[in-house]
LOBA-955071 format. One line per field, with one value per atom (N, C-alpha, C, CB): residue number from 1; x, y, z; atom name. Coordinates in nm, 4 decimals, padded with zeros to 6 digits. Glycine has a CB too. Layout:
num <- (NUM_...)
c1 <- (X_...)
c2 <- (Y_...)
c3 <- (Z_...)
atomo <- (CA_...)
//
This chain:
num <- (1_1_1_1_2_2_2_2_3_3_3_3_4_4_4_4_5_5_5_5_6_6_6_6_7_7_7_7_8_8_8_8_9_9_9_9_10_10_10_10_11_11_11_11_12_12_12_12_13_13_13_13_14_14_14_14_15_15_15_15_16_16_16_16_17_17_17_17_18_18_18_18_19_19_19_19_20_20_20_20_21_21_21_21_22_22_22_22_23_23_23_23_24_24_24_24_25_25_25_25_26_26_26_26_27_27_27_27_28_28_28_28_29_29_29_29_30_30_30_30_31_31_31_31_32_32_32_32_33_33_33_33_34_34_34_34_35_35_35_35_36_36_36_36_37_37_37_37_38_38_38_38_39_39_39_39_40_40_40_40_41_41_41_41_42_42_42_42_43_43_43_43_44_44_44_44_45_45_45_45_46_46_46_46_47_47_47_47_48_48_48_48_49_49_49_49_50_50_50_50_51_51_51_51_52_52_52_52_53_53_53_53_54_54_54_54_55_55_55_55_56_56_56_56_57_57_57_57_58_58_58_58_59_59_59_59_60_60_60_60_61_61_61_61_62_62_62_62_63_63_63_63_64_64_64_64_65_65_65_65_66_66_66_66_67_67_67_67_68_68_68_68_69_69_69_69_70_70_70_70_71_71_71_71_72_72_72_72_73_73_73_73_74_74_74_74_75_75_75_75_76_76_76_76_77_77_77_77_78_78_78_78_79_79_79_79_80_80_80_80_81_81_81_81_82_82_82_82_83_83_83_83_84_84_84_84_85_85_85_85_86_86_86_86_87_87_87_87_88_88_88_88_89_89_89_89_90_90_90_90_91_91_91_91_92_92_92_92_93_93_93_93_94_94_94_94_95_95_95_95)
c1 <- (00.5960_00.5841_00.5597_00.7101_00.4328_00.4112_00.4938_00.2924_00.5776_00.6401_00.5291_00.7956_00.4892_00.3971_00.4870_00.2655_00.4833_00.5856_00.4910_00.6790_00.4986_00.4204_00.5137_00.3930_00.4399_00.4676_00.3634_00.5578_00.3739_00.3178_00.3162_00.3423_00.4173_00.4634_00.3704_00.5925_00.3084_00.1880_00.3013_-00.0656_00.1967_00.2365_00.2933_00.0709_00.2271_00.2048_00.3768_00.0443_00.4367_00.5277_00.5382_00.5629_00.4286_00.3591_00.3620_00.1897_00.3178_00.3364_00.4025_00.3652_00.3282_00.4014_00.4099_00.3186_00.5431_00.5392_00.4915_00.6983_00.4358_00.3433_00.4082_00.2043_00.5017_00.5997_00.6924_00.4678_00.7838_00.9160_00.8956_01.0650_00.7797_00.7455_00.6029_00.7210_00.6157_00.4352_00.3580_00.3914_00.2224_00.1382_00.0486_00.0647_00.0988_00.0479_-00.1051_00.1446_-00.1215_-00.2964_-00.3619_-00.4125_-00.4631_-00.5725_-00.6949_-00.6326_-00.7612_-00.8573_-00.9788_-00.7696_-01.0518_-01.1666_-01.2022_-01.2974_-01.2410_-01.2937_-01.3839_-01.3597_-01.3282_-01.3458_-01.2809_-01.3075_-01.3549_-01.3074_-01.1962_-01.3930_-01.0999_-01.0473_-01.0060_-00.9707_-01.0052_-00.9139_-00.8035_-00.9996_-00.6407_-00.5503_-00.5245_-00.4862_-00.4667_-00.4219_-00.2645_-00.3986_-00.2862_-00.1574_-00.0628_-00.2107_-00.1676_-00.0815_-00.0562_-00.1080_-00.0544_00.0015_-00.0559_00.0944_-00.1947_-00.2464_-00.3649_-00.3418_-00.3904_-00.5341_-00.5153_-00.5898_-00.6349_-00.6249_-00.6444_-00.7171_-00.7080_-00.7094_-00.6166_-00.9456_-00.4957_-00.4128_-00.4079_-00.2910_-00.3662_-00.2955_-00.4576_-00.1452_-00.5601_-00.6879_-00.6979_-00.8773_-00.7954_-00.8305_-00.9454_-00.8471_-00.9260_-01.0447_-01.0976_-01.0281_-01.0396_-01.0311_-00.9618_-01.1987_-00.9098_-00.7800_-00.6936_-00.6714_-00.6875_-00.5847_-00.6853_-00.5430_-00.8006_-00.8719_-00.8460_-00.9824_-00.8130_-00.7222_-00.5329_-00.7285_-00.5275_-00.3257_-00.3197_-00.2720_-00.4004_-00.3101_-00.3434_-00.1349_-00.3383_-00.3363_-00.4849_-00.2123_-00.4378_-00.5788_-00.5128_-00.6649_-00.6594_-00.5987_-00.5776_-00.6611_-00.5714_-00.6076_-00.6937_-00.4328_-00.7399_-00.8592_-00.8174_-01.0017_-00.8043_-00.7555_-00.8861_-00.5831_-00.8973_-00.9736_-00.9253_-01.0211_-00.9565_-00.8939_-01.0069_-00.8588_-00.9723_-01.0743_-01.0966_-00.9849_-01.0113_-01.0221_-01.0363_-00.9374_-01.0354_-01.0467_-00.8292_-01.2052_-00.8310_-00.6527_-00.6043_-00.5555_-00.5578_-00.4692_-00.3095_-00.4185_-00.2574_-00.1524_-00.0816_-00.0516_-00.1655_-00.1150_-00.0491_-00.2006_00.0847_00.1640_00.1268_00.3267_00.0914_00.0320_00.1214_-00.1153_00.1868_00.2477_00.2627_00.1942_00.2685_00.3252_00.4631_00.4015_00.4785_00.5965_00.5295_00.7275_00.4617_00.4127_00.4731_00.3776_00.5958_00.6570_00.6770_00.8143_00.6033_00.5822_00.5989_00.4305_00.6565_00.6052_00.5208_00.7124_00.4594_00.4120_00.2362_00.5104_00.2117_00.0589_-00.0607_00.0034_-00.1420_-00.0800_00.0213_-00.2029_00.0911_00.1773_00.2939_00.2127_00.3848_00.4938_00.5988_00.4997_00.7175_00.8271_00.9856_00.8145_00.9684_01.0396_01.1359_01.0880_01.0801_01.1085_01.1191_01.0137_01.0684_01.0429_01.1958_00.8906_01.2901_01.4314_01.5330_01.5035_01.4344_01.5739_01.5165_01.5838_01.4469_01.3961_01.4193_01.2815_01.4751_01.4573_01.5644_01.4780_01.6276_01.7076_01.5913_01.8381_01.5246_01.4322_01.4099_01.2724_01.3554_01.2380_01.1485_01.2704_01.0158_00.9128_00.7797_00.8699)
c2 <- (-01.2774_-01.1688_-01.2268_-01.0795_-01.1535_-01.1909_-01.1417_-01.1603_-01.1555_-01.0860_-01.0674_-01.1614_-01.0032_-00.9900_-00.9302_-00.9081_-01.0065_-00.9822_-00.9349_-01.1378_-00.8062_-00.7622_-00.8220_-00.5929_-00.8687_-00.8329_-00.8412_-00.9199_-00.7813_-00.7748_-00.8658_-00.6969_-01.0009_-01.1206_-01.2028_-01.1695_-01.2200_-01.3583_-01.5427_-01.2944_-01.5853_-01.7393_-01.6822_-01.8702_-01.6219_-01.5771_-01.5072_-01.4263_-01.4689_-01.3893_-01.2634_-01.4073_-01.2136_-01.0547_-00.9690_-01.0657_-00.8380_-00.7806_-00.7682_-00.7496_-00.7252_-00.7165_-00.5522_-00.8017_-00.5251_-00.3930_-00.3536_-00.3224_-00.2388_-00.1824_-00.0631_-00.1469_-00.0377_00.1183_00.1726_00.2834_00.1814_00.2439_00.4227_00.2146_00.4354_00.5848_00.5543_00.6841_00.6935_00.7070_00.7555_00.8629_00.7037_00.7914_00.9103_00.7155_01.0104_01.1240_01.1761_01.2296_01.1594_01.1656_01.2715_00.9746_01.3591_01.4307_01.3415_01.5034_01.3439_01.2334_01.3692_01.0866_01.2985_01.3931_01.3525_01.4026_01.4151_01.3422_01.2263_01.4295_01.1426_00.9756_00.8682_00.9459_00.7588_00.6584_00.5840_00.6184_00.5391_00.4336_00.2960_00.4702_00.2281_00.0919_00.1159_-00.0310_00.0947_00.0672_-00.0103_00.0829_-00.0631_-00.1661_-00.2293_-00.0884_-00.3627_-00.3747_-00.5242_-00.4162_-00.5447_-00.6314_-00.6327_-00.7291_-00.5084_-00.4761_-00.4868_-00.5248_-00.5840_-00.6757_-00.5584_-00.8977_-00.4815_-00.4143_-00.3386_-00.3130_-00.3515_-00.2426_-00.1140_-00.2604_-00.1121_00.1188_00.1036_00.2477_00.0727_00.0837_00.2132_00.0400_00.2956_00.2239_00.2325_00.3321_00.2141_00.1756_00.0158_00.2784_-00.0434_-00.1530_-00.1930_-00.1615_-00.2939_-00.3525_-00.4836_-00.3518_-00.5172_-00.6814_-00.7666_-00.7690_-00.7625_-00.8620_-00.9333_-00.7753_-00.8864_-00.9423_-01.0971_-00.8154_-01.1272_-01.2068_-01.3774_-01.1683_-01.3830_-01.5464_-01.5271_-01.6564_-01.4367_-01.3743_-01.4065_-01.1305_-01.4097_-01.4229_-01.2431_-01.4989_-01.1998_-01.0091_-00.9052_-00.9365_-00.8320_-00.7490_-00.5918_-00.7557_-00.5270_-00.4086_-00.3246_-00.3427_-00.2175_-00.1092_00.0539_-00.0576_00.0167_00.1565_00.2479_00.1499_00.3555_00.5184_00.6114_00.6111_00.7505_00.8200_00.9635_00.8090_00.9846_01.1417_01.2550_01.1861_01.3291_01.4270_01.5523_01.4854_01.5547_01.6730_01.7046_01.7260_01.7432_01.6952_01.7158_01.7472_01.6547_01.6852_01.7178_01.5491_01.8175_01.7965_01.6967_01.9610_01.6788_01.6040_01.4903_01.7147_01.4046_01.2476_01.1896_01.1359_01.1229_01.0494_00.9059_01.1088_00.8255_00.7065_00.6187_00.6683_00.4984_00.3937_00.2710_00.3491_00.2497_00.2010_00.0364_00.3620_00.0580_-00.0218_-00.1335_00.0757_-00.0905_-00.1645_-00.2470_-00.2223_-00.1422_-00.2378_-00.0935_-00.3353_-00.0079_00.1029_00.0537_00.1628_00.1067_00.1215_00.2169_00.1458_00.2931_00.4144_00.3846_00.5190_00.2780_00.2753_00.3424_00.1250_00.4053_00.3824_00.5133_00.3570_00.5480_00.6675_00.6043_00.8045_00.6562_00.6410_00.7207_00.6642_00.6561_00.6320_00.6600_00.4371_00.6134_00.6268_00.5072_00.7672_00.4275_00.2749_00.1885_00.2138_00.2810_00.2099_00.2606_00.2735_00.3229_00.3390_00.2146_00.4469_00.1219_-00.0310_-00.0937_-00.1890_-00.0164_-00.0813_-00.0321_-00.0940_00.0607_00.1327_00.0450_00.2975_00.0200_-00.1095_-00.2381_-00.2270_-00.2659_-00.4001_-00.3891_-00.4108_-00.4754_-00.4462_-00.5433_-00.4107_-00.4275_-00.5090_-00.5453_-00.4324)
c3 <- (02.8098_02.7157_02.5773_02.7176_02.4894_02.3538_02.2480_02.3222_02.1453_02.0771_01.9105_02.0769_01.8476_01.7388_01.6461_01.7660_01.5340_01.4108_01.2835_01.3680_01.2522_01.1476_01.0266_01.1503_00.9351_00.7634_00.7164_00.6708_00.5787_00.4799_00.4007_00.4366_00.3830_00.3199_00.3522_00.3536_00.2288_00.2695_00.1701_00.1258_00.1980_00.1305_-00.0200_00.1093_-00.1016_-00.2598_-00.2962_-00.2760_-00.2423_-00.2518_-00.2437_-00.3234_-00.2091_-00.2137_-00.0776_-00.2525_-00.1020_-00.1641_-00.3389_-00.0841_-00.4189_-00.5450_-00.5624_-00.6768_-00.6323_-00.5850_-00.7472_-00.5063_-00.6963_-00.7964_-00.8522_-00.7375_-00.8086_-00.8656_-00.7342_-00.9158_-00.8007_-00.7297_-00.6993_-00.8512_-00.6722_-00.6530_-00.5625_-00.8212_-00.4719_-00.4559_-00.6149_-00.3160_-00.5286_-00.5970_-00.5446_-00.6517_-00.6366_-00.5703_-00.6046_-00.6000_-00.5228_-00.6013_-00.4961_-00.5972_-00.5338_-00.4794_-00.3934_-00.6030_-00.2991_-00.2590_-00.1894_-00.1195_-00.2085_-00.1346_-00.0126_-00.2055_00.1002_00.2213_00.2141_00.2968_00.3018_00.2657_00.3282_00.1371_00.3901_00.3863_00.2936_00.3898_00.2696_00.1930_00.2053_00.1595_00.1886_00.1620_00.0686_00.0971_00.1429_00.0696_00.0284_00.0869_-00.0449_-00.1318_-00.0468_-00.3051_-00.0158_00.0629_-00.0332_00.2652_-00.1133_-00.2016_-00.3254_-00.1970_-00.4145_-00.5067_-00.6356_-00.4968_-00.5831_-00.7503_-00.7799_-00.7307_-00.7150_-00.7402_-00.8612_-00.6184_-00.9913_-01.1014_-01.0605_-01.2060_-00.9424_-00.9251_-00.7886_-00.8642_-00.8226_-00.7158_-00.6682_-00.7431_-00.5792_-00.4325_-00.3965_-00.3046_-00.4553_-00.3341_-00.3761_-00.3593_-00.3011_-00.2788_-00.3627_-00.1556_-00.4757_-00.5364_-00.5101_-00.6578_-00.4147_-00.3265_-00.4218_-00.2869_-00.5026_-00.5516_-00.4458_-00.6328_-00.3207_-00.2289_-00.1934_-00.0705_-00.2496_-00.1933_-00.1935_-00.2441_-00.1004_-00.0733_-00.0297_-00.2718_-00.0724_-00.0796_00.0826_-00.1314_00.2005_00.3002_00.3179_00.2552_00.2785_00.3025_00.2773_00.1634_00.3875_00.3974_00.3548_00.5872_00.2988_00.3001_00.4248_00.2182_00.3763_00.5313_00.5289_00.6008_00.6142_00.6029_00.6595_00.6634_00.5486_00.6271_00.5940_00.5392_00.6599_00.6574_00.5982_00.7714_00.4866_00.4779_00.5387_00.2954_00.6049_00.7163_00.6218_00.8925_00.5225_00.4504_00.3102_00.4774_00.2118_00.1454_00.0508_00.0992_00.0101_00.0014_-00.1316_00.0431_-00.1796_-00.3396_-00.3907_-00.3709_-00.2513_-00.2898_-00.1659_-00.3400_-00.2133_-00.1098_-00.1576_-00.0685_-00.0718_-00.1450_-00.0598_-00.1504_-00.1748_-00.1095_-00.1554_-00.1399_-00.0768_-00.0922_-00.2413_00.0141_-00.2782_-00.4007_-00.3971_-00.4568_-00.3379_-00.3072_-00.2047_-00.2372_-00.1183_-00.0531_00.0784_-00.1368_00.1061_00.1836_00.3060_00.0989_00.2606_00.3718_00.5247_00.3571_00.6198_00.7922_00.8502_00.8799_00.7330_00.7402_00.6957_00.6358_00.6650_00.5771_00.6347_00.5578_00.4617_00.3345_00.2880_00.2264_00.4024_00.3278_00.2962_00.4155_00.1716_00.1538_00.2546_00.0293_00.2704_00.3996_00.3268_00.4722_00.1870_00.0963_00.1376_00.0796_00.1865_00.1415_-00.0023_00.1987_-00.1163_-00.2585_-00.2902_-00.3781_-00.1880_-00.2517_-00.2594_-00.1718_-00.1867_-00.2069_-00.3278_-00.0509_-00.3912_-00.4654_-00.6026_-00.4276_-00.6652_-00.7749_-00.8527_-00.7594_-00.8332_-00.9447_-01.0259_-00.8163_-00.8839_-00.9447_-01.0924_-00.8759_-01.1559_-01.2405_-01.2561_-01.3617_-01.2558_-01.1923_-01.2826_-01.0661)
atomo <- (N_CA_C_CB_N_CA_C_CB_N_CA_C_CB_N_CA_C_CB_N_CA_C_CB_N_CA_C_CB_N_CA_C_CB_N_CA_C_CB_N_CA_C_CB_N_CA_C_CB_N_CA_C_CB_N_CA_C_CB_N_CA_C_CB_N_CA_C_CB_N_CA_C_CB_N_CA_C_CB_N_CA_C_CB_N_CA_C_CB_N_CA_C_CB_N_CA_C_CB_N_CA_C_CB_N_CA_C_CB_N_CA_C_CB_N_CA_C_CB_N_CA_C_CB_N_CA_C_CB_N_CA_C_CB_N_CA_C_CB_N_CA_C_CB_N_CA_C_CB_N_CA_C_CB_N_CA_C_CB_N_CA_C_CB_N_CA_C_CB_N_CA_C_CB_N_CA_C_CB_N_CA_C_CB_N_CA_C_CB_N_CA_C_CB_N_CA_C_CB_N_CA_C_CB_N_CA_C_CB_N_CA_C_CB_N_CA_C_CB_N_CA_C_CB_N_CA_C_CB_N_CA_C_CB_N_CA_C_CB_N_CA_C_CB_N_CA_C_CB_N_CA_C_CB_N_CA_C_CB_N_CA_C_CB_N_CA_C_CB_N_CA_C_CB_N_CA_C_CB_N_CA_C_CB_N_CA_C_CB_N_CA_C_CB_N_CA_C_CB_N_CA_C_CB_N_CA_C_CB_N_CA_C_CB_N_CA_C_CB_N_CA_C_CB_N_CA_C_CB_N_CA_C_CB_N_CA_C_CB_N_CA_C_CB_N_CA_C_CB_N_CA_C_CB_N_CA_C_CB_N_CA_C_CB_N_CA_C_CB_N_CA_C_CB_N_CA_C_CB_N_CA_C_CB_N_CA_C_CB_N_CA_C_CB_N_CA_C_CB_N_CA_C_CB_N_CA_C_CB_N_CA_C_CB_N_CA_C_CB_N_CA_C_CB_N_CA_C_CB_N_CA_C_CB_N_CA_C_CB_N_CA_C_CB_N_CA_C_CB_N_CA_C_CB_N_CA_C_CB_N_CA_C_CB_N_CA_C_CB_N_CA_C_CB)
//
């Protein structure tokens, strides 16, 4: 039997968390790339900043067009790219 261990933890120390909240944003029907390591300037999408980190983003599809997505931020989701409300072990940090 194979055992396969997901993280998000590359060499870099990252994920870097990008905010102790989702972001709630509107998206129009569309392809996306999420952002899975924290460094991207139009976060939570993907501007390829993760490039060399060890980390890929991830491609979701919105089918519709949406007024209120709560997209991951924290980055340490089990849910990607939705928030899980996992950025709650986190609200002490500062980041």
């Amino acid at each position: 039997m194979k055992i396969f261990v997901f993280t998000l933890l590359s060499d870099f120390g990252l994920p870097r968390i990008a905010d102790t909240k989702p972001a709630e944003i509107g998206m129009p029907k569309g392809d996306y790339l999420w952002c899975s390591c924290g460094l991207s300037a139009k976060d939570p999408i993907c501007d390829k900043a993760h490039k060399g980190t060890g980390l890929t983003p991830y491609f979701f599809e919105v089918t519709n067009d949406v007024e209120n997505l709560k997209l991951c931020m924290c980055k340490h989701t089990k849910t990607p790219p939705f928030c899980d409300g996992s950025h709650n072990r986190f609200l002490n940090e500062k980041l």
